[in-house]
KOLTOR-238943 format. One record per residue (C-alpha): residue number from 1; x, y, z. Coordinates in steps of 0.25 Angstrom, whole numbers, always signed. Last residue first. Example, Ala and Ser with C-alpha at 12.3 -4.5 7.8 and 13.67 -1.06 7.14 Angstrom:
BEGIN
{rec 2, {+55, -4, +29}} {rec 1, {+49, -18, +31}} 
END
This chain:
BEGIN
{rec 374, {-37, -78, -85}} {rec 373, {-51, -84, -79}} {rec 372, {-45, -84, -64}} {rec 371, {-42, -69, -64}} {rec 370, {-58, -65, -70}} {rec 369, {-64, -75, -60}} {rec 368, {-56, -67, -48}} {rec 367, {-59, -54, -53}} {rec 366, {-72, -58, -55}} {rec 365, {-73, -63, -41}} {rec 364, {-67, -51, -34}} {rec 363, {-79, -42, -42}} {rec 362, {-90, -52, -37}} {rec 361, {-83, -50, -24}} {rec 360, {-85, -36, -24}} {rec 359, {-75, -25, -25}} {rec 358, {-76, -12, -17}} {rec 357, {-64, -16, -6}} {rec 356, {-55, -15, -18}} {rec 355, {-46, -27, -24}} {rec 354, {-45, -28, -38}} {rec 353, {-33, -35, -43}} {rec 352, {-18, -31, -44}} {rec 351, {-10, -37, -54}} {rec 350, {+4, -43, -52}} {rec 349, {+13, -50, -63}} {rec 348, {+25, -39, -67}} {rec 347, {+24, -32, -53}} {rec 346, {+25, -46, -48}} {rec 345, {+36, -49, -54}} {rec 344, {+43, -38, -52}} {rec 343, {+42, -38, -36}} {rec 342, {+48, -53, -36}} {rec 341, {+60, -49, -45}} {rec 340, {+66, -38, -39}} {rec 339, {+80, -35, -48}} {rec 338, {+72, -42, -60}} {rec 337, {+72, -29, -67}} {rec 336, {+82, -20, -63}} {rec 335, {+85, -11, -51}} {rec 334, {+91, +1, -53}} {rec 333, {+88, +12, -42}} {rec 332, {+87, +22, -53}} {rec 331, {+77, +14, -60}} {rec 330, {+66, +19, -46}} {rec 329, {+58, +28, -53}} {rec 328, {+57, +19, -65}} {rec 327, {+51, +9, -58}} {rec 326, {+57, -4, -58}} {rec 325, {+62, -6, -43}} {rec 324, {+46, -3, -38}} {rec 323, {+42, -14, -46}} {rec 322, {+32, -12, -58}} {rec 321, {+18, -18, -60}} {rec 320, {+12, -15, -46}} {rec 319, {+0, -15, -45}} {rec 318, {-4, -19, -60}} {rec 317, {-19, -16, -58}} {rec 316, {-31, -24, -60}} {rec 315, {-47, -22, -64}} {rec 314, {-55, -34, -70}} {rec 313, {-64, -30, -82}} {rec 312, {-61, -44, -86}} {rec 311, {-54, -39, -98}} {rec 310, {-45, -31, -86}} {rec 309, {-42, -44, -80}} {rec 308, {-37, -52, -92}} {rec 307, {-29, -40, -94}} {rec 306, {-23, -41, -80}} {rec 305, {-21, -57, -82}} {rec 304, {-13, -54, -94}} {rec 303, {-5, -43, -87}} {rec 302, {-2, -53, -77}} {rec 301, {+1, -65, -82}} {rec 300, {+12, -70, -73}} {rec 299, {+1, -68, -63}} {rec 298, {+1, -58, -48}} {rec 297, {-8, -56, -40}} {rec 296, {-11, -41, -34}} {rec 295, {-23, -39, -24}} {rec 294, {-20, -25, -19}} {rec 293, {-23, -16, -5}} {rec 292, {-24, -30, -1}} {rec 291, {-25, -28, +15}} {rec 290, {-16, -41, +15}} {rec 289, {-17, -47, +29}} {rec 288, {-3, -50, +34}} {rec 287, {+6, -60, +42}} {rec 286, {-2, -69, +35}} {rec 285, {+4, -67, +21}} {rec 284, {-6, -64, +9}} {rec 283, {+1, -69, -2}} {rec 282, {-1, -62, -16}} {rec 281, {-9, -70, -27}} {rec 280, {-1, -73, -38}} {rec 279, {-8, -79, -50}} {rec 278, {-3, -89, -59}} {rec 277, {-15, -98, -60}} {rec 276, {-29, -89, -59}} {rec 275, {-36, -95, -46}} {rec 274, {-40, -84, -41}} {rec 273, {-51, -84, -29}} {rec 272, {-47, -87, -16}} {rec 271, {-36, -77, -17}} {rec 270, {-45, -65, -24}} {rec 269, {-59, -67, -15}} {rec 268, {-48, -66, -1}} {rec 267, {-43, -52, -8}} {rec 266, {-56, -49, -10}} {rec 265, {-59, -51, +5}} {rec 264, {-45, -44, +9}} {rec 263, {-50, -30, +3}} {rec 262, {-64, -33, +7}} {rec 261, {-57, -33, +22}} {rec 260, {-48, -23, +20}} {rec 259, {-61, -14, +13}} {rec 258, {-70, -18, +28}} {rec 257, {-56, -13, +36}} {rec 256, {-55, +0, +27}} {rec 255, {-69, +7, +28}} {rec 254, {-65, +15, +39}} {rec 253, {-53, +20, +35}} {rec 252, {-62, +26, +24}} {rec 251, {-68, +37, +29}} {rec 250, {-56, +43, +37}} {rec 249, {-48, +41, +24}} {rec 248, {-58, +50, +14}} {rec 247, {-54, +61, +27}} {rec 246, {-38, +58, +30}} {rec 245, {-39, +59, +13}} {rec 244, {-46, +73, +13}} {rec 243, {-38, +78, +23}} {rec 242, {-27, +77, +17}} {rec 241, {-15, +69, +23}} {rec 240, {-1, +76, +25}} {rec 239, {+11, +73, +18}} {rec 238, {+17, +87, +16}} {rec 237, {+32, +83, +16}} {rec 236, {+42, +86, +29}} {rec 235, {+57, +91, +28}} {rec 234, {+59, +90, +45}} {rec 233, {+56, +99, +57}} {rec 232, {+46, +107, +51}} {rec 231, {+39, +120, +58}} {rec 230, {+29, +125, +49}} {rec 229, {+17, +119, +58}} {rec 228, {+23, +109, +70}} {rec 227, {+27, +94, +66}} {rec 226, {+31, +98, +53}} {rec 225, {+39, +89, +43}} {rec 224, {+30, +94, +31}} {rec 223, {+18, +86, +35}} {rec 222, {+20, +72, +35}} {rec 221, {+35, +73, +38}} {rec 220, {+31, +75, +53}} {rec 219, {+21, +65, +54}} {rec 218, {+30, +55, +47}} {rec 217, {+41, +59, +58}} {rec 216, {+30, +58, +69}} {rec 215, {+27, +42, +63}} {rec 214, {+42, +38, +62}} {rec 213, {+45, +43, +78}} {rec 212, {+31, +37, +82}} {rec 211, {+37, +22, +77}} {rec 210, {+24, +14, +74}} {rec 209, {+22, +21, +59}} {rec 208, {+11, +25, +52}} {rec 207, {+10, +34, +38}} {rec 206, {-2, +37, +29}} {rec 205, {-6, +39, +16}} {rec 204, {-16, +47, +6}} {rec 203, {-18, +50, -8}} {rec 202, {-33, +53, -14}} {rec 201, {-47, +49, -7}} {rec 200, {-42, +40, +3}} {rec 199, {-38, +25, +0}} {rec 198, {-38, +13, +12}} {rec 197, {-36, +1, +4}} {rec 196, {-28, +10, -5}} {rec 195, {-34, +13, -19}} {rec 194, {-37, +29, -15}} {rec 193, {-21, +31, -8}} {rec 192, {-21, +29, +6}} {rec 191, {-8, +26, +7}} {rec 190, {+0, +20, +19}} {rec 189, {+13, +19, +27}} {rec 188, {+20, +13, +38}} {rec 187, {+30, +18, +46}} {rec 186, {+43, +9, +54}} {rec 185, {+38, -4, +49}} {rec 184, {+26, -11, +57}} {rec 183, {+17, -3, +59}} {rec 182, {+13, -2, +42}} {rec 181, {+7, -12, +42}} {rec 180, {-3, -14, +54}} {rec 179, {+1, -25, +63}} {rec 178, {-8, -39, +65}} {rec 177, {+4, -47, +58}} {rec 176, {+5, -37, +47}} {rec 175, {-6, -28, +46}} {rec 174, {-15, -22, +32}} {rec 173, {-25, -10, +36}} {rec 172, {-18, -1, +25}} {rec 171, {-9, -10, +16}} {rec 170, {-7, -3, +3}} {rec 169, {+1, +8, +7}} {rec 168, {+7, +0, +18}} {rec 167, {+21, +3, +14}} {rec 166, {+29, +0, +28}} {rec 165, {+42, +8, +29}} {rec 164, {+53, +0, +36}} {rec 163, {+64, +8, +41}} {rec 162, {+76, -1, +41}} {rec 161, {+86, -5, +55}} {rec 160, {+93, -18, +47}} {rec 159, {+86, -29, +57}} {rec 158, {+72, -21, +58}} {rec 157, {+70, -19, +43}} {rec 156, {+73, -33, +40}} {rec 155, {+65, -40, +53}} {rec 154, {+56, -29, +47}} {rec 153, {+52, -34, +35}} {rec 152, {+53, -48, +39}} {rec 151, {+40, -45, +49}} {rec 150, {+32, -36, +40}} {rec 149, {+31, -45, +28}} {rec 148, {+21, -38, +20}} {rec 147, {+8, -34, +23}} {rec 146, {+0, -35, +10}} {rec 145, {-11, -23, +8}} {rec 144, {-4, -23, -7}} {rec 143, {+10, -22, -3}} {rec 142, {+14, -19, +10}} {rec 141, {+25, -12, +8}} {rec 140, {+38, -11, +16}} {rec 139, {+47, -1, +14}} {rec 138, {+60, -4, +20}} {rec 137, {+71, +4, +27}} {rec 136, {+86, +9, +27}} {rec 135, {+93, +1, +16}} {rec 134, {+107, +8, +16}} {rec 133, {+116, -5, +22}} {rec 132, {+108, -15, +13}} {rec 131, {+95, -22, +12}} {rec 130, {+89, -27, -2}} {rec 129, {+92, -43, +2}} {rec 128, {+84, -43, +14}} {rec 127, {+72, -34, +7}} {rec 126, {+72, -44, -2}} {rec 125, {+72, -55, +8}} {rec 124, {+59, -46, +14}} {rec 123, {+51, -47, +2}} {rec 122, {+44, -35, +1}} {rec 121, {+26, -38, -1}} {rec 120, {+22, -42, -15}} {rec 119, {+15, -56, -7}} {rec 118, {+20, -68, -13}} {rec 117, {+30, -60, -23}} {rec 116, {+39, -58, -10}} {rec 115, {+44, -44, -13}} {rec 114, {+56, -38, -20}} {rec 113, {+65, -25, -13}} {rec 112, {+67, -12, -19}} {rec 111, {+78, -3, -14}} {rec 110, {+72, +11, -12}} {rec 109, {+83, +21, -10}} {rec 108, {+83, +32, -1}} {rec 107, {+80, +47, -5}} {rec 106, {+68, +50, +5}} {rec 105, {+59, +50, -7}} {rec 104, {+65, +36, -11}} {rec 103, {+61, +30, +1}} {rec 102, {+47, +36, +1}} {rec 101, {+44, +32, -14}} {rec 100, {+49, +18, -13}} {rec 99, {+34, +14, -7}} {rec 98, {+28, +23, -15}} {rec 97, {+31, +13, -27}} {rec 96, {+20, +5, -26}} {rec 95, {+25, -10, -24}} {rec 94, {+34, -21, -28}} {rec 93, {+47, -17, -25}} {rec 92, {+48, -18, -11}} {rec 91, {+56, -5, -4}} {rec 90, {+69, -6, +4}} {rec 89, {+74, +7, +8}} {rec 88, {+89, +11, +6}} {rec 87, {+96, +25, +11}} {rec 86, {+106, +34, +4}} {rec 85, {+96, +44, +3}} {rec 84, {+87, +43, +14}} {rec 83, {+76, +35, +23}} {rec 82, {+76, +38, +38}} {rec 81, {+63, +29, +39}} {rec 80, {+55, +41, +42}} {rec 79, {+58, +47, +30}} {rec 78, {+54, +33, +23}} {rec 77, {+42, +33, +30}} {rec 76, {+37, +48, +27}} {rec 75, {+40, +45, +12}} {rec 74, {+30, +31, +14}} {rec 73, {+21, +41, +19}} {rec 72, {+21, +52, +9}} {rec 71, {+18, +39, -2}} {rec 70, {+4, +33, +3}} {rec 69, {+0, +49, +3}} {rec 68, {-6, +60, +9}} {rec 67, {-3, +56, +24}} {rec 66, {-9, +51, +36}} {rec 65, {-1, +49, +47}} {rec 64, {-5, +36, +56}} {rec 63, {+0, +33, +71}} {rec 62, {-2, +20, +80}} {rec 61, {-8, +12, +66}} {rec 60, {-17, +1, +70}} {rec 59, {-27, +2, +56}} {rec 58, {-39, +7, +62}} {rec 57, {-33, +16, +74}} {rec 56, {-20, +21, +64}} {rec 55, {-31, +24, +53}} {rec 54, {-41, +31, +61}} {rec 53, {-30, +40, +67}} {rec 52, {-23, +46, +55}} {rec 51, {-37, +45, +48}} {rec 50, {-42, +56, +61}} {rec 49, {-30, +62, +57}} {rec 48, {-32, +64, +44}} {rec 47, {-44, +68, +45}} {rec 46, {-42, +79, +56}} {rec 45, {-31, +86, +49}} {rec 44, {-20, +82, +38}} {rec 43, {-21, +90, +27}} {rec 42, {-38, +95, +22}} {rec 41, {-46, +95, +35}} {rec 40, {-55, +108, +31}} {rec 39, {-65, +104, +38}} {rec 38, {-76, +106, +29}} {rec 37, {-66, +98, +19}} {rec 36, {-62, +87, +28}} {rec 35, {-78, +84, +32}} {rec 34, {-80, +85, +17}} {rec 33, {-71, +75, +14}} {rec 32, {-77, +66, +25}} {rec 31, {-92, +69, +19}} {rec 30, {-86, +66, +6}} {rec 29, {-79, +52, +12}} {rec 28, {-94, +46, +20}} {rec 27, {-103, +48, +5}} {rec 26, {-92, +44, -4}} {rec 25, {-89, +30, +5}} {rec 24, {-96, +21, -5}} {rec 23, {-91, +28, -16}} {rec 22, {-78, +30, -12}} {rec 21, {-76, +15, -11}} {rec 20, {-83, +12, -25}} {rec 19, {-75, +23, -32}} {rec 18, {-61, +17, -26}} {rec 17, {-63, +5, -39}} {rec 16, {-50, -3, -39}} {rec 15, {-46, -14, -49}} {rec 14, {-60, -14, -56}} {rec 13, {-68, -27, -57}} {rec 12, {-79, -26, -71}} {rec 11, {-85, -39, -70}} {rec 10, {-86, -46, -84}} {rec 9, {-96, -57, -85}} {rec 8, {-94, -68, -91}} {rec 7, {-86, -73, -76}} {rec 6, {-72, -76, -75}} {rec 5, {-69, -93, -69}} {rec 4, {-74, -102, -59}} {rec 3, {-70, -91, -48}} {rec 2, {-84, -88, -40}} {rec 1, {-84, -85, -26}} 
END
């Protein structure tokens, strides 16, 4: 590897590129699709369940419920976890906001908690400190492919009888201690939306859980709470899988492993390499392997060092620039500015990098040159 300083040349890096994926599998997908579409496959069916049962086998799941999307799941967990109105769910602060969407559906209340700034991941004294008589679960995310602090979660969760939903949106294949994530809560969930490590071809997530009881209640909410045709035993939502996605996801589960190992070799490139002072580079605990869904640092500099980037031709995103307890959706709950500190600073330093299965290590090494040269 070269990082001496930026190249004369300029390199165009984008921050994700999903045509070069596609393109390569265009050929094996179509012929998928058009599997589905002769066969008329088109909501839940045969592939969706062979998905369904390809993912549990490959990733060590007992049980998998594929679903439309990364959202419908984290609803169906919250349902599950016996969340209402009156009820409290601790949610971190620093992540997409989905992950407060299924508590407040159910009519409970998100209370946001902070994060260790070494790894973005819920800081479990937070959570300590956010607990009262009503709080009734936890959303754990594992933010960025990083498996967060499983074992003190739970000691928590287990000590006050919580719920614990596990987030793993963006950790698909990523295990805690040699244990898939999302086995480890009460449910996990996941989403296959098209810039996850594992994307279909428009929206898609899934559901697992270790308890049968949790699991067969998502099933039955999955598809308008109706465990035989037109008779339903609860108030359901239609959440079922296409087709079409069980289909595009067939094709690419099997490419998955080889793009978590690229994933993780860029990743490897990144942290041997910059050398720019200030920088934040996330921990990578050993009690788990980041899938790194993201490469996020963090500078006190940020929006300088992004505009640096970009005259580099250099892609980037601001992922997550505002914390969960500052949107607008969620002023009613009044929380203020510098009421979570550790999750607003890094919103207001972070910046993601490129990091996609597709880019070479030419690519890798001009981002790195073109970061150190700032």
């Amino acid at each position: 590897m070269r990082h001496g300083g930026a190249e004369s040349v300029t390199m165009n890096v984008p921050f994700i590129d999903l045509s070069i994926q596609h393109k390569a599998l265009r050929e094996e997908i179509l012929a998928s699709l058009a599997a589905t579409y002769d066969a008329t496959r088109f909501c839940l069916g045969g592939d969706v369940e062979r998905f369904e049962n390809a993912f549990a086998a490959k990733l060590g799941y007992p049980r998998v419920l594929g679903m439309n999307s990364g959202t419908s799941p984290l609803h169906v967990g919250s349902i599950a976890g016996g969340f209402g109105p009156g009820d409290e769910v601790i949610v971190p602060a620093f992540t997409f906001i989905s992950s407060a969407w299924g508590v407040s559906y159910t009519g409970a209340t998100p209370v946001f908690a902070d994060i260790d700034p070494r790894t973005y991941n819920l800081d479990p004294k937070s959570v300590e400190a956010r607990l009262t008589p009503r709080t009734k679960g936890i959303v754990v995310v594992h933010l960025f492919g990083q498996p967060a602090p499983m074992d003190d979660l739970m000691a928590i969760a287990k000590r006050r009888g919580l719920f614990v939903v596990e987030d793993c949106a963006q950790a698909v294949g990523a295990r805690y201690k040699g244990t898939p994530v999302g086995l480890i809560g009460d449910c996990g969930t996941f989403s296959f939306y098209p810039t996850k490590n594992l994307g279909g071809c428009g929206e898609g997530g899934a559901f697992t859980s270790r308890e049968a009881t949790v699991f067969e209640k998502a099933r039955l909410l999955r598809v308008h709470g109706m465990a035989r045709r037109y008779f339903h035993d609860v108030v359901g939502y239609n959440y079922r899988m296409d087709g079409f996605q069980g289909a595009a996801l067939n094709v690419k589960l099997a490419h998955l492993a080889a793009w978590t190992a690229r994933r993780r070799a860029i990743a490897a490139r990144y942290r041997a390499g910059i050398r720019l002072a200030d920088v934040g580079v996330a921990d990578e605990p050993a009690y788990g392997e980041s899938v790194y869904h993201q490469f996020t640092i963090t500078h006190p500099r940020r929006d300088a060092l992004r505009e640096h980037l970009t005259r580099r031709q250099v892609g980037t995103d601001l992922i997550y620039p505002v914390p969960l307890h500052l949107q607008k959706a969620y002023a009613p709950l009044g929380y203020g500015k510098g009421s979570i500190p550790n999750a607003e600073r890094v919103c207001e330093t972070c910046v993601s990098l490129p990091i996609f299965p597709e880019l070479t290590d030419e690519q890798v090494d001009y981002v790195i040159d073109s970061l150190n040269a700032f």
